[in-house]
PDB file of N, H, CA, C and O in Angstrom:
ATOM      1  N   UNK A   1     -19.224 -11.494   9.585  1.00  0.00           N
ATOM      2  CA  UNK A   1     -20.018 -10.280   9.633  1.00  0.00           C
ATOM      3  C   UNK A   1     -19.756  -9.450   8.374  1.00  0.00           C
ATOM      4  O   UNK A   1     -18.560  -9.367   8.093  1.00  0.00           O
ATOM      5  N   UNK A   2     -20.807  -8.663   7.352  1.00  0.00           N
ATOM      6  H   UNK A   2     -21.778  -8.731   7.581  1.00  0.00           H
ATOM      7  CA  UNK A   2     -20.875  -8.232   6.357  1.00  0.00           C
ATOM      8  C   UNK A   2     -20.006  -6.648   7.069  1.00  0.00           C
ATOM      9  O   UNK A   2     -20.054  -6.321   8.254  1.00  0.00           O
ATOM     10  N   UNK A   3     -19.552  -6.177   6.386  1.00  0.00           N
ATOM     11  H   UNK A   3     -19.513  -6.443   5.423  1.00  0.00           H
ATOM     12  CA  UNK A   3     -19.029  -4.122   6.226  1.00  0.00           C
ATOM     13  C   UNK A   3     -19.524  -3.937   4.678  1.00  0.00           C
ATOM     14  O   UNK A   3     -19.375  -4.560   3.627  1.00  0.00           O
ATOM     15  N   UNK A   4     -20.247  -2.649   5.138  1.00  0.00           N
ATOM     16  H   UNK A   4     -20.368  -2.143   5.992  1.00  0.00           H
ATOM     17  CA  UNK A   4     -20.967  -1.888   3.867  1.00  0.00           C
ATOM     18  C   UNK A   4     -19.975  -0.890   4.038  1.00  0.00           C
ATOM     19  O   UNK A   4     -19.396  -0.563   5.074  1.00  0.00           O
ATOM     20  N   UNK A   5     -19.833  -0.361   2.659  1.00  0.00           N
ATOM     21  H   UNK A   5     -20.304  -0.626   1.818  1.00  0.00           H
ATOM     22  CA  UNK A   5     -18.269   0.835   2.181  1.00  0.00           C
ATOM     23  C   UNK A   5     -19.190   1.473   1.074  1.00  0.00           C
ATOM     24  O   UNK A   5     -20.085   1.039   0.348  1.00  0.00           O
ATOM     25  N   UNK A   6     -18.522   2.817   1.281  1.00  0.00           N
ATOM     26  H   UNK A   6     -17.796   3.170   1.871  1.00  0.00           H
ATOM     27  CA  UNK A   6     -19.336   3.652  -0.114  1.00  0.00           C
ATOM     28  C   UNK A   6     -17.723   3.271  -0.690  1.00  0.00           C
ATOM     29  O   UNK A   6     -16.709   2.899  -0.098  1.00  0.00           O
ATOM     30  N   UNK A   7     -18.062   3.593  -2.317  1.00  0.00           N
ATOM     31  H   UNK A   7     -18.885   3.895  -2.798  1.00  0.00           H
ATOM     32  CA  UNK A   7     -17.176   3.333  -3.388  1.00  0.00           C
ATOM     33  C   UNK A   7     -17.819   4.190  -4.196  1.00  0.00           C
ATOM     34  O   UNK A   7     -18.941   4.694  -4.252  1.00  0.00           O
ATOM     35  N   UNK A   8     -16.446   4.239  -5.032  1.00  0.00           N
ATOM     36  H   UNK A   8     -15.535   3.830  -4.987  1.00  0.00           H
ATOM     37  CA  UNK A   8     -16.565   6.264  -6.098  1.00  0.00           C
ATOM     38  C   UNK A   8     -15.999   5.456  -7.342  1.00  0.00           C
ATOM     39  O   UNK A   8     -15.080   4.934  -6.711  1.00  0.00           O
ATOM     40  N   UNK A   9     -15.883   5.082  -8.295  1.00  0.00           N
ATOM     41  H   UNK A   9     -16.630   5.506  -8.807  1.00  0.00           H
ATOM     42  CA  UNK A   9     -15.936   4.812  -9.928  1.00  0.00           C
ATOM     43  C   UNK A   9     -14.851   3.099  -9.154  1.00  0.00           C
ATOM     44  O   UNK A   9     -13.825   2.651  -9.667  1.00  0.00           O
ATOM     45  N   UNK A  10     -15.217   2.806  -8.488  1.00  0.00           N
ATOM     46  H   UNK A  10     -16.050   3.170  -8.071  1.00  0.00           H
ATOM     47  CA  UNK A  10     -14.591   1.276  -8.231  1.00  0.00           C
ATOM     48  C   UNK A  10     -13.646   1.104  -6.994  1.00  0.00           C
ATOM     49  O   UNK A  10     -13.090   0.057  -6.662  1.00  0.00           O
ATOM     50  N   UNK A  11     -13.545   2.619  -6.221  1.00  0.00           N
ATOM     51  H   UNK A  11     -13.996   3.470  -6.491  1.00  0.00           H
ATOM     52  CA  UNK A  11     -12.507   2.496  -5.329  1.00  0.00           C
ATOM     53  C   UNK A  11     -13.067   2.540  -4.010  1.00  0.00           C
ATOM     54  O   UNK A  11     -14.012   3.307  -3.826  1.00  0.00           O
ATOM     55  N   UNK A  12     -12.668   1.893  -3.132  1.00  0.00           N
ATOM     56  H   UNK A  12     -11.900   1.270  -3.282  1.00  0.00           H
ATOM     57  CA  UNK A  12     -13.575   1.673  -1.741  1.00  0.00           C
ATOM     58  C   UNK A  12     -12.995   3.409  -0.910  1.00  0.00           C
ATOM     59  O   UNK A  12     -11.886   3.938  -0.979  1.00  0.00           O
ATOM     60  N   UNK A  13     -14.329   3.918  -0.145  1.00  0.00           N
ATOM     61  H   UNK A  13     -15.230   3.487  -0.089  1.00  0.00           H
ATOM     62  CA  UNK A  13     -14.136   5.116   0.927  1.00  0.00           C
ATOM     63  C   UNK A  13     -13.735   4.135   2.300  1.00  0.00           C
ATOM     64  O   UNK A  13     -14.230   3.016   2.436  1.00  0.00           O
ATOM     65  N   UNK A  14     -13.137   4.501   2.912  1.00  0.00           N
ATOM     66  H   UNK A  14     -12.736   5.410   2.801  1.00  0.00           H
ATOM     67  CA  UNK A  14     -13.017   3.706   4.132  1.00  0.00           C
ATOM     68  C   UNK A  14     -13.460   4.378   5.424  1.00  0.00           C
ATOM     69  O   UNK A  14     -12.829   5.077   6.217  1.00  0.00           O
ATOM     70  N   UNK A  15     -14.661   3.989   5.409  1.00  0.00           N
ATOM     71  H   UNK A  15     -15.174   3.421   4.765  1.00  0.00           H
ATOM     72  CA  UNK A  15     -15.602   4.898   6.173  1.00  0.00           C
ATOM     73  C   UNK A  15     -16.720   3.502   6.134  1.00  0.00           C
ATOM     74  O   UNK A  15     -17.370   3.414   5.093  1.00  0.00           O
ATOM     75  N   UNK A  16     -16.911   2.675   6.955  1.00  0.00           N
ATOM     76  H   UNK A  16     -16.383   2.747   7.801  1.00  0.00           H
ATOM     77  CA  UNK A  16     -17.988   1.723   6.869  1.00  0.00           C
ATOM     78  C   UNK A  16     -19.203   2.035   7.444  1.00  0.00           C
ATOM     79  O   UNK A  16     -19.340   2.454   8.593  1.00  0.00           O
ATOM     80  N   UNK A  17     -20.012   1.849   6.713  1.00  0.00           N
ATOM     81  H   UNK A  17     -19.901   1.509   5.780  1.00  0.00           H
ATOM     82  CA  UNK A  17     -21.747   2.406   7.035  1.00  0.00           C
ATOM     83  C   UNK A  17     -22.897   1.028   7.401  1.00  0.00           C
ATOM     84  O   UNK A  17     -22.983  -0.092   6.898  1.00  0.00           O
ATOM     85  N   UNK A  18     -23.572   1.607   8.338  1.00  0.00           N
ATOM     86  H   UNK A  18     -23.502   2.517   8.747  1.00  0.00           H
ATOM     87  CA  UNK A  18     -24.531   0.270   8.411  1.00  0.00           C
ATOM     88  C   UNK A  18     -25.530  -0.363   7.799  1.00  0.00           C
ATOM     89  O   UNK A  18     -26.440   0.426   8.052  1.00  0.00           O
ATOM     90  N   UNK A  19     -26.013  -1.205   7.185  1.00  0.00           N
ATOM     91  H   UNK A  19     -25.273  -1.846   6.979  1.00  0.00           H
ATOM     92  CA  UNK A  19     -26.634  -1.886   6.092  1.00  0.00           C
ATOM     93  C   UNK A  19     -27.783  -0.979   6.220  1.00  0.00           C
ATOM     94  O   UNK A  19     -27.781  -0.782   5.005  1.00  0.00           O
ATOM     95  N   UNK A  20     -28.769  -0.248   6.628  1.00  0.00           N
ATOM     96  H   UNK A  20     -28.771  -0.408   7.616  1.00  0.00           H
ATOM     97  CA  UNK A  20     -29.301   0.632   6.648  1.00  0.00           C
ATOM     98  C   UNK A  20     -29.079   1.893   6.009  1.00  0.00           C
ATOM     99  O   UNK A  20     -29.834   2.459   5.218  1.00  0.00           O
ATOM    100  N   UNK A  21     -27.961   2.277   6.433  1.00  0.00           N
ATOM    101  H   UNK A  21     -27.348   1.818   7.076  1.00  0.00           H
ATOM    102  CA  UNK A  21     -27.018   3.841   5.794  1.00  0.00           C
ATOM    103  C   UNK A  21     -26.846   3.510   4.570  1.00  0.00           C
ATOM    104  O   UNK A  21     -27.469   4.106   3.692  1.00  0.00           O
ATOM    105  N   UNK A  22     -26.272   2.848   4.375  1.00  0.00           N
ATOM    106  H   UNK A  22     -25.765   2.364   5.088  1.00  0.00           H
ATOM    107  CA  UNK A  22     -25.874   2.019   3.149  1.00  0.00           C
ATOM    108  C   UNK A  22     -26.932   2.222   1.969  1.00  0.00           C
ATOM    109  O   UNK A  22     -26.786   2.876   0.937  1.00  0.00           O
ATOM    110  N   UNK A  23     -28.344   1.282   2.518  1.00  0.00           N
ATOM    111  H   UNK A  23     -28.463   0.750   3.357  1.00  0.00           H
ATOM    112  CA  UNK A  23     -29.354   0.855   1.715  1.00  0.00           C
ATOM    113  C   UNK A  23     -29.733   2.428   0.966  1.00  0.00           C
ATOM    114  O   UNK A  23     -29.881   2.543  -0.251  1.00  0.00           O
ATOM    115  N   UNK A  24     -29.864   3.685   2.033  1.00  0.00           N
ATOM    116  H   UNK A  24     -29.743   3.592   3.022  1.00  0.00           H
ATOM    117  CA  UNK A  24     -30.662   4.644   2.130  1.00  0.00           C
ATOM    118  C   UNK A  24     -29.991   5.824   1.162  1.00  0.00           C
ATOM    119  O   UNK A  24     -30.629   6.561   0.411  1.00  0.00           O
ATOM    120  N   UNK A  25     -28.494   5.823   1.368  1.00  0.00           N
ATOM    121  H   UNK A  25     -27.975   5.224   1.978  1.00  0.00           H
ATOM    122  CA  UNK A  25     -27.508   6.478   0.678  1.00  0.00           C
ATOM    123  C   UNK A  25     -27.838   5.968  -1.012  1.00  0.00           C
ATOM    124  O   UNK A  25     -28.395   6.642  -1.880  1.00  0.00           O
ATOM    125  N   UNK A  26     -27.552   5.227  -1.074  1.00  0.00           N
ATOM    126  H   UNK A  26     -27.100   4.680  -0.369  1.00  0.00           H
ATOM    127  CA  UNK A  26     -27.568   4.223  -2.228  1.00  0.00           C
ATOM    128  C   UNK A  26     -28.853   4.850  -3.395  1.00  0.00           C
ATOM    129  O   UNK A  26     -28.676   5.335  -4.513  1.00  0.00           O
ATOM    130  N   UNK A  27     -30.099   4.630  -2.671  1.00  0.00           N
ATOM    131  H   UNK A  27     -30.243   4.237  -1.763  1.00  0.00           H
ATOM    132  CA  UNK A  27     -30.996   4.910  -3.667  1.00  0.00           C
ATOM    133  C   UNK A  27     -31.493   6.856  -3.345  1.00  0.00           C
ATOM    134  O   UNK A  27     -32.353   7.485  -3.963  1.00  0.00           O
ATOM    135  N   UNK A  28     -30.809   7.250  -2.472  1.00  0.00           N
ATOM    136  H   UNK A  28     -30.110   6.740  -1.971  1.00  0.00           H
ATOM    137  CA  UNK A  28     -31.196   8.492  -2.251  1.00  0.00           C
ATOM    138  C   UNK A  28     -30.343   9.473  -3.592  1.00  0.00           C
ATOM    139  O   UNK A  28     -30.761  10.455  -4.207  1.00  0.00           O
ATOM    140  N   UNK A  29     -29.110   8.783  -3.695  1.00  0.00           N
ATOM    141  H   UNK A  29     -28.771   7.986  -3.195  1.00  0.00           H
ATOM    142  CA  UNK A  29     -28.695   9.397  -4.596  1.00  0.00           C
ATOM    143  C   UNK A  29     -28.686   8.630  -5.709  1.00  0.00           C
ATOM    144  O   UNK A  29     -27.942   9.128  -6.554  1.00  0.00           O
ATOM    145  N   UNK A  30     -29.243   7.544  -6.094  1.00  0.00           N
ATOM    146  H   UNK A  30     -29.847   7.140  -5.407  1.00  0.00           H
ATOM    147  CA  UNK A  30     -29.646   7.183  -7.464  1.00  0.00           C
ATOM    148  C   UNK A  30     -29.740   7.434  -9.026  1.00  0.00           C
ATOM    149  O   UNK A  30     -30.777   7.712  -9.627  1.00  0.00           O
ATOM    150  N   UNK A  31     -28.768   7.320  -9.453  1.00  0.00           N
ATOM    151  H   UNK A  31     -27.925   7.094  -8.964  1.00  0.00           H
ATOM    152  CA  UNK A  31     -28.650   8.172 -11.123  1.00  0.00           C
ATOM    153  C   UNK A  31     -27.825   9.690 -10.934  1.00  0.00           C
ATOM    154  O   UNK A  31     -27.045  10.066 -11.809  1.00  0.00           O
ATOM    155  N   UNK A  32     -28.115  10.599  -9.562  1.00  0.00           N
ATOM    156  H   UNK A  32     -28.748  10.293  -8.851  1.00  0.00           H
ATOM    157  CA  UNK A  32     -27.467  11.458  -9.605  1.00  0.00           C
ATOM    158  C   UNK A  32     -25.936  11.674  -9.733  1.00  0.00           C
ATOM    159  O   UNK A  32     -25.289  12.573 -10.271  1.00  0.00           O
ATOM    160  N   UNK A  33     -25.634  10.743  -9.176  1.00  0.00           N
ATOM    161  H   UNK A  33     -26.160  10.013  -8.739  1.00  0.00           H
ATOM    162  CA  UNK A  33     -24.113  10.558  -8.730  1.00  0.00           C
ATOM    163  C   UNK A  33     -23.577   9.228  -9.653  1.00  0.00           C
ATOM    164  O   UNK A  33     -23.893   8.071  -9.373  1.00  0.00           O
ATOM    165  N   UNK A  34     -22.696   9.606 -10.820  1.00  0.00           N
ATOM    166  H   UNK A  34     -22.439  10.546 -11.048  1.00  0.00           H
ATOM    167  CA  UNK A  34     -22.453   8.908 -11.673  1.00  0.00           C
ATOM    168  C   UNK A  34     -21.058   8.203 -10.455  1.00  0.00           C
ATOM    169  O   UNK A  34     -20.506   8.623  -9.438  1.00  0.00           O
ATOM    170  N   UNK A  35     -20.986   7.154 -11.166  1.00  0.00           N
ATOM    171  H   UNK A  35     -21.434   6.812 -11.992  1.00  0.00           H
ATOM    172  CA  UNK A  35     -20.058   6.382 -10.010  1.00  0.00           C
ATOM    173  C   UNK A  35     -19.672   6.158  -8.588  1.00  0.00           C
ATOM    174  O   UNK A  35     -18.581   6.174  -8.018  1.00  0.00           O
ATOM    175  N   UNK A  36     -20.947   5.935  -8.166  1.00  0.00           N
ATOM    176  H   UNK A  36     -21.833   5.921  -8.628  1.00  0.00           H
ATOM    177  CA  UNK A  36     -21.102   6.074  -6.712  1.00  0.00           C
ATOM    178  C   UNK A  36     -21.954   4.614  -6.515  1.00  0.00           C
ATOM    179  O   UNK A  36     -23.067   4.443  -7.011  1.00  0.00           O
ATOM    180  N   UNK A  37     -21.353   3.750  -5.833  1.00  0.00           N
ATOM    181  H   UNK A  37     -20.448   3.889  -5.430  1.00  0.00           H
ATOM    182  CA  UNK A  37     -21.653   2.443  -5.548  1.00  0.00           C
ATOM    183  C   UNK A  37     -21.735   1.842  -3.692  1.00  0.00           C
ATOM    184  O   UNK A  37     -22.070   2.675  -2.851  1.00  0.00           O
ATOM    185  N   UNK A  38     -21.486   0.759  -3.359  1.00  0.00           N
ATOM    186  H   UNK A  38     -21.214   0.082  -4.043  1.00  0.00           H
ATOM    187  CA  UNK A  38     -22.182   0.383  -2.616  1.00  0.00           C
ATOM    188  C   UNK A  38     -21.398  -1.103  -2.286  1.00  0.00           C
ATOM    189  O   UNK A  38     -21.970  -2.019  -2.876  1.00  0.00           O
ATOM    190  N   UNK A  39     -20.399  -1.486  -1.601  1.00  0.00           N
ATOM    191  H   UNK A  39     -19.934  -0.742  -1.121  1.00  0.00           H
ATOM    192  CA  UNK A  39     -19.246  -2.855  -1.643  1.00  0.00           C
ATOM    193  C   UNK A  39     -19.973  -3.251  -0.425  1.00  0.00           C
ATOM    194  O   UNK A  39     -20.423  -2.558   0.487  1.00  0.00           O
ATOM    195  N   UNK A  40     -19.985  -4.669  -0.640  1.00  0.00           N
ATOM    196  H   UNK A  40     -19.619  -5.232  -1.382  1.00  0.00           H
ATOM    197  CA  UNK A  40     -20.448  -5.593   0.766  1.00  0.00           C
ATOM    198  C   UNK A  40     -19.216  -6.108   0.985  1.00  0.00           C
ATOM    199  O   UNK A  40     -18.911  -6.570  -0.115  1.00  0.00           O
ATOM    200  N   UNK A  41     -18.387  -6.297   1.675  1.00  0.00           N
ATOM    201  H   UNK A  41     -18.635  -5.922   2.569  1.00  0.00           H
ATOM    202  CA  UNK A  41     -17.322  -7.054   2.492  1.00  0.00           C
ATOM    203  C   UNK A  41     -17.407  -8.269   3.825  1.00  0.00           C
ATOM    204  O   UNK A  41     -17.642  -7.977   4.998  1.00  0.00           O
ATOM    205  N   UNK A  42     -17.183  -9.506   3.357  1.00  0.00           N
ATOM    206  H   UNK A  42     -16.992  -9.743   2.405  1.00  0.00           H
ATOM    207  CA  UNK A  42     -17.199 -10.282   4.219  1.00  0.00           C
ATOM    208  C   UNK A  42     -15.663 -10.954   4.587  1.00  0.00           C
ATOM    209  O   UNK A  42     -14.845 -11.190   3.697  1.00  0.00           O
ATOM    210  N   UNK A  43     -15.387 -11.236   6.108  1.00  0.00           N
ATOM    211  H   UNK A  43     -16.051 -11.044   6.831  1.00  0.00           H
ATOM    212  CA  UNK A  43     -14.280 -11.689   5.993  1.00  0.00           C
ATOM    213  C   UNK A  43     -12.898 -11.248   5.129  1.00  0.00           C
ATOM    214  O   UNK A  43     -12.064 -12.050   4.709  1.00  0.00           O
ATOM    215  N   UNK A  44     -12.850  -9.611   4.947  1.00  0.00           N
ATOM    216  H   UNK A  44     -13.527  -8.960   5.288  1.00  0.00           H
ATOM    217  CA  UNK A  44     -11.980  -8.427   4.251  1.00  0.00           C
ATOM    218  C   UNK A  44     -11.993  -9.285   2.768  1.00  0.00           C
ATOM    219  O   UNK A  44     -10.985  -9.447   2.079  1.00  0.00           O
ATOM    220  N   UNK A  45     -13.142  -9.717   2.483  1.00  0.00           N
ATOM    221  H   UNK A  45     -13.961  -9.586   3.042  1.00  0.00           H
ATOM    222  CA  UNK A  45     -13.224  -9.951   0.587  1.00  0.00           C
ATOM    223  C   UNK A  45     -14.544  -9.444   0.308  1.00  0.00           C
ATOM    224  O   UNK A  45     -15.511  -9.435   1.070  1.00  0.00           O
ATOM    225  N   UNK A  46     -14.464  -9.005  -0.925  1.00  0.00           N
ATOM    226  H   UNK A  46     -13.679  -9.012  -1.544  1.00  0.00           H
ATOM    227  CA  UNK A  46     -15.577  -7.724  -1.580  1.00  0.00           C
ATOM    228  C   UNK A  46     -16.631  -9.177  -2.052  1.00  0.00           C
ATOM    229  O   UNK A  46     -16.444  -9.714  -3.144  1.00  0.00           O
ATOM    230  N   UNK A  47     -17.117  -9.408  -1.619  1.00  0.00           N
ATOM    231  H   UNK A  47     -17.270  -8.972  -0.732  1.00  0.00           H
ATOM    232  CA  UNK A  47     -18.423 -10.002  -2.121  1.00  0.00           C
ATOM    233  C   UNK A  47     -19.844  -9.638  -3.079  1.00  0.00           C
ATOM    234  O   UNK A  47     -20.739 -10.423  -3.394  1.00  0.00           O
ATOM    235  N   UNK A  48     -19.739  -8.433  -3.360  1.00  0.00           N
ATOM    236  H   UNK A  48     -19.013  -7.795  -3.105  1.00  0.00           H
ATOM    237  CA  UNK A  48     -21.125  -7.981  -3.906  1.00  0.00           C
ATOM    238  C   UNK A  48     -20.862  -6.710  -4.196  1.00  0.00           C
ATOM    239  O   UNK A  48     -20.487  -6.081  -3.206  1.00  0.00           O
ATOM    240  N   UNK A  49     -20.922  -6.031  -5.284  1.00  0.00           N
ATOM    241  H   UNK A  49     -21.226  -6.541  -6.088  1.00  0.00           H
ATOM    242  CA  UNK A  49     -21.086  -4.238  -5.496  1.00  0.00           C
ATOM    243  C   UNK A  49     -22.274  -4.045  -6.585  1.00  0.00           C
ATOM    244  O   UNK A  49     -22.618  -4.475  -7.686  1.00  0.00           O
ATOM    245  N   UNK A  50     -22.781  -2.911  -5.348  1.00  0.00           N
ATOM    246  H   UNK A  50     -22.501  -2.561  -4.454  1.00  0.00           H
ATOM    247  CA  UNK A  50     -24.227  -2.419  -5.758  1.00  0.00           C
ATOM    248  C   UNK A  50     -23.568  -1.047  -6.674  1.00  0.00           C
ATOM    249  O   UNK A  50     -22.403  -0.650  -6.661  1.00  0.00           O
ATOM    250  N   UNK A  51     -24.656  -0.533  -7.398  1.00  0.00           N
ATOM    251  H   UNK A  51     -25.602  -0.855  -7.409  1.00  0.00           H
ATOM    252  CA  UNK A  51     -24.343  -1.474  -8.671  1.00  0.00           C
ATOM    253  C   UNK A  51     -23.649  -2.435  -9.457  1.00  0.00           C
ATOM    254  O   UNK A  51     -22.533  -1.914  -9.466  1.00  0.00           O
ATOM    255  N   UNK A  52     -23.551  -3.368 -10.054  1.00  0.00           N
ATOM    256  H   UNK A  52     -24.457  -3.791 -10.047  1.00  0.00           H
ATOM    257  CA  UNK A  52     -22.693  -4.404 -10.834  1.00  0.00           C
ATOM    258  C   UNK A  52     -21.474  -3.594 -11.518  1.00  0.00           C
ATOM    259  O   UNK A  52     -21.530  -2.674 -12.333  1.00  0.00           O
ATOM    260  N   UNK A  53     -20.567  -4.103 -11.042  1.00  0.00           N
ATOM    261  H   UNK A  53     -20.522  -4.851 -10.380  1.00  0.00           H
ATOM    262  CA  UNK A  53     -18.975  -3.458 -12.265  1.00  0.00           C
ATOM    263  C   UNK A  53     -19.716  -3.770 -13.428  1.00  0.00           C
ATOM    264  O   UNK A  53     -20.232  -4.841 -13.746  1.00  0.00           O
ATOM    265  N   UNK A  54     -19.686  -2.289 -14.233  1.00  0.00           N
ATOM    266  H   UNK A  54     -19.266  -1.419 -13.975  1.00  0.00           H
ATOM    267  CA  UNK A  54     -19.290  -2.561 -15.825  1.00  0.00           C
ATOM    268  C   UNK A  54     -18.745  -3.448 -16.422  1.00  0.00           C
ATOM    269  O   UNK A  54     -17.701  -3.692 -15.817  1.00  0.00           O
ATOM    270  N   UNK A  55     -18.867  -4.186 -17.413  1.00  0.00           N
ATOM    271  H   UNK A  55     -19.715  -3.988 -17.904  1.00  0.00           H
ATOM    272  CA  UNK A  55     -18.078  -5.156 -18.424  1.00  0.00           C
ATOM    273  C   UNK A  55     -17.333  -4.653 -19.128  1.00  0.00           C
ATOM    274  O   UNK A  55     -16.690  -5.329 -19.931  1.00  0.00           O
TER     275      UNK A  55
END
């Protein structure tokens, strides 16, 4: 089962939101909120962050 987590310049909130909350948070605050992302977690490993880590 996936856990959606808000994340602040790379660090997970531990507060899990539902892929919905998630989706809605995400683009509601869009560009406003410099470092504010979006971690998919499967099986307690980070699989995916919305937006992509920086290089």
């Amino acid at each position: 089962m996936r856990k959606y987590y808000l994340a602040y310049n790379g660090k997970r909130v531990d507060v899990p939101l539902s892929r919905e909350e998630a989706i809605l948070l995400l683009f509601t605050t869009r560009g406003k909120v410099k470092g504010l992302s979006i971690q998919i977690y499967q099986n307690g490993r980070m699989i995916k962050q919305i937006p992509k880590k920086p290089r």
